[in-house]
Every structure is written in C-alpha cells, then in structure tokens.
N, C-alpha and C positions, 0 to 999 in steps of 0.2 A: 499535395501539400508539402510534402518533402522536399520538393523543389526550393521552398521557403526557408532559409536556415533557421529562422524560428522554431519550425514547426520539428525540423529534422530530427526524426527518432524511425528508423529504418525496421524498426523489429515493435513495437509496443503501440506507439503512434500515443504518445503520452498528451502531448500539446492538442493533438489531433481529436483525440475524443473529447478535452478540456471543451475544443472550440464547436465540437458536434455537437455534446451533453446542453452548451448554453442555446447553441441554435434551434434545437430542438424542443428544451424549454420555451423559446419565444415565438413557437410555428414557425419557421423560416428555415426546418428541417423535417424530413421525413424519411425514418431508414426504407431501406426495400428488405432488407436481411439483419431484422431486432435480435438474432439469433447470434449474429458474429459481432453484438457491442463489449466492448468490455471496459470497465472504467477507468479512470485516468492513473494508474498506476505509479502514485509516486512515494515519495520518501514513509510518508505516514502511513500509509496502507501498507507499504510493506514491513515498517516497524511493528504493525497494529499484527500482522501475518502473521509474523515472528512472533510477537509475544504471546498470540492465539495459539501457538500452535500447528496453526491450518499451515506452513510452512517450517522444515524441521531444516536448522541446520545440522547438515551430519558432520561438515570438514572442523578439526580441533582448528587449523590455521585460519578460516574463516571464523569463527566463532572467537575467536581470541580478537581478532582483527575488529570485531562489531564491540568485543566486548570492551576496547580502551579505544575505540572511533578512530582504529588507523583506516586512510584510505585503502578500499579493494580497489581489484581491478576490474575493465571492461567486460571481461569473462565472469567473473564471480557476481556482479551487478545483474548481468544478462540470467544470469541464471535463479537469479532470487526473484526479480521480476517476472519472469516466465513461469517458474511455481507459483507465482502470486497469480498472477494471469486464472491460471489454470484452477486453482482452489478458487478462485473470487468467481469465475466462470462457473464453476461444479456449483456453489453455493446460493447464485442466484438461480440455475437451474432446479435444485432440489426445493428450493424455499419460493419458488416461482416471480423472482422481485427481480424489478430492471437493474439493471446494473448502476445504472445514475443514481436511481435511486439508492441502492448499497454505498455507492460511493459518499452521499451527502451524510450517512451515517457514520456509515466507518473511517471519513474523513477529519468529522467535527470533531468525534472522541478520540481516534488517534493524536488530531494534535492538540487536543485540549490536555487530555491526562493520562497518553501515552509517551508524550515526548520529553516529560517531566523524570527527573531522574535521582530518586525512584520510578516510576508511574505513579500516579493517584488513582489508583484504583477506586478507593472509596470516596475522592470528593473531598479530602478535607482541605485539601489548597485549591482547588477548582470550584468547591460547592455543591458538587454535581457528581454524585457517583457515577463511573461507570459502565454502560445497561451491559458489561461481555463480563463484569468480574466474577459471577458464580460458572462460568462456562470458560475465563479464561484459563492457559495454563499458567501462565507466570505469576497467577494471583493465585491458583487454586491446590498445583499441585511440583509446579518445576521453578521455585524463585529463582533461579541461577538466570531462567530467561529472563528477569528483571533488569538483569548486568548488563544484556546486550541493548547497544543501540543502532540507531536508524543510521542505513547503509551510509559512507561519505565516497566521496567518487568526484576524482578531479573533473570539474566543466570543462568542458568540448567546447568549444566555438569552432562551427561549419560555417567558411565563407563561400 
C-alpha cells in the first residue's frame, strides 16, 4: 500500500490500518498475525496518550512546542507516535481488546473532549463525561498536561 501516495506512512502505516480495521469490519479482511495490528495512530490518540499519561513528554523544547501548537518536526512526530504505538500495543495486550476496538474508544473521546481546550473532562460542553477522567493524568493529578496539545506537523504530499 505504500506504493499508493495516499496510503504512504513508511513507519506506522496510519491510512493502512484505517483501511484494514474497515475491511475487516466488513469480512473482506482476515489477519493471519492479529498479534502485529495496531490501530490507526493519529492526532487524537496521540493527544488522548499525552494527556493519559501512557506517553510522557520528557524534552522542555518539545513540550513547549505542543504547549502553544508550534509545528514539530518529523523526528519528534516519529517519535511520539512510536511511544504511542508501543503503550496502545502494551494496553490492548494487558486488557486483552483488539486494537480497533481500543481505537473506536479512544478515538470518539479523544476527539470529542480531548481536543477541546481545556479538555472536557467532565462533559459539560460535550454532555458526555469522559469514561479515562478518574484514571486520567491531566484531570487527575498533572494539569499542566492540559496545556499541551495535539501534535501539528507540516503535511507531506508523496507523489
């Protein structure tokens, strides 16, 4: 699929699982190795990461950078996603859930009332509390991760 500039993401395969996770919803997919899916890793899960916790930024230049939405770069991107990768992989392992299925969760409420800034943790501009606020960090115990937001990163167009 990489071949397809749509698709192209050489390290994560973001599009790629997008278009597995539907296919496989509709039968017209079947892994051979459920063991190596991981779900589609994009802006809101990695925001949702961050503000969980389950991904720490250490770098003050990076954290500064999420925290007033200047673009990273390709290196800093790659590497948030790759923690993300790896915690969301750990996470469906330990909790025994597919990863699609993680994703339709941590997706909804990442972009419902994570991408809100504040967050709405508790729903009162959404409606809908939450289900990660008693277990999140940036609700529970580190407001500062409230500040930061969801990675920006100049688009690539591959011809």
């Amino acid at each position: 699929m990489d071949r397809a500039s749509a698709y192209y993401d050489p390290v994560f395969h973001k599009k790629a699982n997008l278009l597995a996770k539907v296919m496989e919803r509709r039968g017209l997919w079947k892994f051979n190795d459920p063991e190596n899916k991981l779900p589609p890793i994009d802006y809101h899960l990695q925001n949702l990461a961050i503000k969980q916790g389950l991904v720490r930024i250490l770098s003050v230049d990076l954290r500064i950078k999420l925290k007033h939405a200047i673009e990273i770069s390709l290196r800093e991107e790659y590497e948030i996603r790759r923690s993300c990768a790896v915690a969301y992989k750990y996470i469906c392992s330990l909790a025994d859930i597919d990863p699609y299925y993680l994703d339709d969760i941590y997706w909804g409420y990442g972009r419902k009332n994570c991408q809100l800034s504040p967050p709405d943790c508790n729903g009162s501009e959404t409606g809908e509390p939450c289900p990660f606020r008693t277990v999140c960090l940036a609700n529970t115990e580190k407001q500062e991760l409230k500040e930061l937001k969801q990675p920006v990163l100049l688009a690539i167009t591959r011809y």
